[in-house]
C-alpha positions in Angstrom: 120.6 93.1 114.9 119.6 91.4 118.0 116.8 88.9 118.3 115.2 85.9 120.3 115.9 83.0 118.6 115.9 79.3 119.3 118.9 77.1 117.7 117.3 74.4 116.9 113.2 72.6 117.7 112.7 72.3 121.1 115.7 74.4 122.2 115.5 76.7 124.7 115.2 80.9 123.5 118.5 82.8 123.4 119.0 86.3 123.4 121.3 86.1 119.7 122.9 88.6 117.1 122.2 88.2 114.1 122.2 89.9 110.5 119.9 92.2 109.5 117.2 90.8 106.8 117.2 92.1 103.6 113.5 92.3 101.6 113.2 89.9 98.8 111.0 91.4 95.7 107.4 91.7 97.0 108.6 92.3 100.4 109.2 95.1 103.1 111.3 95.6 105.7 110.1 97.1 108.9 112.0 98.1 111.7 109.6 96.6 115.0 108.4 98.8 117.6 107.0 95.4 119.5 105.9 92.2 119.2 103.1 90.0 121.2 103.5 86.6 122.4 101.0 83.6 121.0 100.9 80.3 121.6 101.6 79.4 117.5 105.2 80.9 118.6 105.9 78.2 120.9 104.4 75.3 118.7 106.3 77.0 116.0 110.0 76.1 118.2 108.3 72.7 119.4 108.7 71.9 115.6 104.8 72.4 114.8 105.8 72.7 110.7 108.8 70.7 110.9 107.9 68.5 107.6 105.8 70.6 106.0 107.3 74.1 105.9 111.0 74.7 105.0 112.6 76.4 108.4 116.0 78.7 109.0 117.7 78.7 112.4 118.2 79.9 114.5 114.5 80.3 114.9 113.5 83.4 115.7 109.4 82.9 116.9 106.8 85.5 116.4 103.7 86.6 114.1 102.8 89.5 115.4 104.2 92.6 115.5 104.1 97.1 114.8 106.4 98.9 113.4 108.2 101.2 111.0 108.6 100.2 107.1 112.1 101.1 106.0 112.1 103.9 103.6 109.0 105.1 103.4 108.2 105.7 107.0 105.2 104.0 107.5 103.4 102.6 110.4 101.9 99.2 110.4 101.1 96.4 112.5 99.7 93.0 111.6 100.6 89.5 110.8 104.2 89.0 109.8 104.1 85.1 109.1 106.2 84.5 106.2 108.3 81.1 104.7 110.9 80.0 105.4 110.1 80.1 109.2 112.0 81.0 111.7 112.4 85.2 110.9 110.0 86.3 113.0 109.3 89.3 115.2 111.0 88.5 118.3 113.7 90.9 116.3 115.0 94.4 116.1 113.8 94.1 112.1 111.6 91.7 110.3 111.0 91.7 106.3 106.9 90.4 105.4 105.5 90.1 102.5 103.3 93.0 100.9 100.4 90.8 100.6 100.6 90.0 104.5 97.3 91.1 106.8 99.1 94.5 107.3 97.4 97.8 108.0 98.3 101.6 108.7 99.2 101.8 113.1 97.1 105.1 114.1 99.2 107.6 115.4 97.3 107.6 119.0 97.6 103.7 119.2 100.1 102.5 121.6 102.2 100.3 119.6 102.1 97.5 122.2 98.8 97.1 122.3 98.9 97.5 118.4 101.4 93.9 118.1 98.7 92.6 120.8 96.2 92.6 118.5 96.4 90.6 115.5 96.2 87.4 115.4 93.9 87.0 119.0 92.0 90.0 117.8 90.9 88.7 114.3 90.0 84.9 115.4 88.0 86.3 118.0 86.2 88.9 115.6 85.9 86.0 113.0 84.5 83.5 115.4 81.7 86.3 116.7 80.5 87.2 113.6 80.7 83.3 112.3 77.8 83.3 115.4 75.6 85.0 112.8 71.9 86.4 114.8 72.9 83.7 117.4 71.7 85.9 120.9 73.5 84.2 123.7 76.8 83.1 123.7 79.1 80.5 125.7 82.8 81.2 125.3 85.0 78.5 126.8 88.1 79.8 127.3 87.0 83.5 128.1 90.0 84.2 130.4 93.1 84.0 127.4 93.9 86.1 124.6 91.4 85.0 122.3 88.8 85.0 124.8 89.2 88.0 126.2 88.7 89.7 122.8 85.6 87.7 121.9 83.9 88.4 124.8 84.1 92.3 124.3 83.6 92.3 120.9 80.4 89.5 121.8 78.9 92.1 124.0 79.9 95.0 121.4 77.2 93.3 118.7 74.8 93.0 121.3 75.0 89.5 122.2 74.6 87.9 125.7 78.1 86.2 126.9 78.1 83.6 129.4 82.2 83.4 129.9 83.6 79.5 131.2 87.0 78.5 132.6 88.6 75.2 132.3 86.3 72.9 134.4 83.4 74.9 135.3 79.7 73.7 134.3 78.5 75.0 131.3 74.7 76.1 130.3 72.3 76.3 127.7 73.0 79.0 125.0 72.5 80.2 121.1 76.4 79.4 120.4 79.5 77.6 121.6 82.8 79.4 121.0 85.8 76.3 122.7 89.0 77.8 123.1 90.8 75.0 125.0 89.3 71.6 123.8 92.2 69.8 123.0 90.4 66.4 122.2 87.2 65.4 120.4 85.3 63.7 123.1 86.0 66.9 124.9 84.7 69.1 122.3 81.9 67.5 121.6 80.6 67.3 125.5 81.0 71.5 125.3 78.5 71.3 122.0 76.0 69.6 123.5 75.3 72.8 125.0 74.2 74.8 121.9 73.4 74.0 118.8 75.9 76.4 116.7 79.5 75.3 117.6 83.4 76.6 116.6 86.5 74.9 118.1 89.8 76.6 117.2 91.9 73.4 117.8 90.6 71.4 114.7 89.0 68.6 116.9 85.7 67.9 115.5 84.4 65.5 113.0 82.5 68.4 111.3 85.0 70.3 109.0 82.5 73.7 109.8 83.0 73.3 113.6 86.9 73.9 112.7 87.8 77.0 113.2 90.9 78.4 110.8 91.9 82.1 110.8 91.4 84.4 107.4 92.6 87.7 108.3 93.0 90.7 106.4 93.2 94.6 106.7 89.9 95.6 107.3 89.5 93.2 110.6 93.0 95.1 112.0 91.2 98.5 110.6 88.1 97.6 112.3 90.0 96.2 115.8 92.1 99.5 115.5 89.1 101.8 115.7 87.2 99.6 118.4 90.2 100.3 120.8 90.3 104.0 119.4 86.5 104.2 120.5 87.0 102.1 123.7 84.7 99.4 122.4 87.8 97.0 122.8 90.2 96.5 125.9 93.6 95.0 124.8 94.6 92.9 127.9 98.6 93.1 128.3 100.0 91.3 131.3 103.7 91.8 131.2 106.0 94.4 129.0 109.7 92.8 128.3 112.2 94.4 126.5 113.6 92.5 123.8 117.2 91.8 125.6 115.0 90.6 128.7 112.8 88.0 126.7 114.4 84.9 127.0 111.7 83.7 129.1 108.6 84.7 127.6 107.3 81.4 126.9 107.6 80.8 131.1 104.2 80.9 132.9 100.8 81.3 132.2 100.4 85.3 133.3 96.5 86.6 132.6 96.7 89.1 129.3 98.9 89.4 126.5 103.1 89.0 126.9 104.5 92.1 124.7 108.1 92.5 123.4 109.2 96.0 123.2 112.4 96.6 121.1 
């Protein structure tokens, strides 16, 4: 099969053949329909879990993903992280484990926008409802993948969203959701502007203020249906095919980057 795969940490993406994977026990092999881009896929390459997870190269990046279970037939789309890393969904086929944050793709849901969804769809519908009654909202951030998502589903549960970019000045509000605080001092400055905080960079002195991603099937149930019912607008920036997708860690494009296979 072919797939976009990295050779070693660091190295650049190559367009590679290699075999097809065959499902351990527990496991299911799906044939992708597409794939989404996140920044985890490029930390992954960079050697993020070099030490503490085992690794098989090349490396082929990706978490996210929709497609077709071999066998039965089924749709699905969801989180497709499995160990060792490195057989991700940058690839023609992709075996996950059972257990994975996996759910039925509608019939009348665009695959793309399906493998967009995931992992930037459930942080940002964890973080909002970690906000609790919390009325106004500031999201930091509000123009990337995450928070895009968080803003519409902010304003879906009736709260008021103030949306900030890198650099601008920031006001009073309810709740602080920091998307690009890379530092403490930083993150801490943002908090000072309401008094219930979440980081998703693991910055802060306060374990609670550190946000960490639980996903599961009712989140991609519920995400499915908000897009179904409009509720939710999955921004996708750029469609490459899989044999074009060398590049896709190039550039910082508005939306989400979606492989199609």
């Amino acid at each position: 099969m072919w797939a976009i795969a990295a050779a070693d940490f660091g190295a650049e993406l190559e367009l590679v053949e290699v075999p097809r994977p065959t499902p351990e026990p527990g496991q299911l092999l799906v044939r992708l329909f597409a794939a989404s881009v996140n920044p985890f896929d490029r930390k992954v390459v960079n050697g993020m879990l070099r030490g503490s997870a085992p690794h098989q190269f090349p490396l082929v990046p990706g978490t996210d993903g929709a497609g077709e279970v071999e066998g039965s037939g089924e749709r699905i789309f969801g989180t497709f992280f499995r160990r060792p890393v490195g057989g991700g969904t940058y690839a023609e086929y992709v075996t996950v484990p059972a257990e994975n944050a996996l759910a039925p793709l509608p019939e009348d849901l665009d695959p793309a926008v399906a493998a967009a969804l995931p992992t930037a769809g459930m942080t940002a519908l964890q973080l909002v409802e970690s906000l609790g009654t919390a009325q106004s909202v500031l999201i930091v951030g509000a123009s990337g993948g995450v928070g895009s998502f968080a803003v519409q589903i902010a304003r879906a549960a009736g709260k008021r969203v103030i949306p900030i970019g890198r650099g601008d000045s920031l006001v009073e509000a309810d709740a602080l959701i920091d998307l690009v605080s890379a530092d403490r001092s930083s993150f801490e400055a943002n908090a000072r502007h309401a008094p219930l905080a979440f980081n998703t960079n693991y910055v802060s002195a306060d374990p609670g203020q550190n946000f960490g991603l639980k996903g599961s099937r009712d989140m991609l149930v519920r995400l499915a249906s908000m897009v179904q019912s409009g509720d939710l607008e999955v921004p996708i920036g750029r469609r490459v095919p899989l044999r074009e997708a060398t590049d896709v860690f190039a550039g910082h494009e508005p939306g989400k980057t979606v492989i199609i296979m």
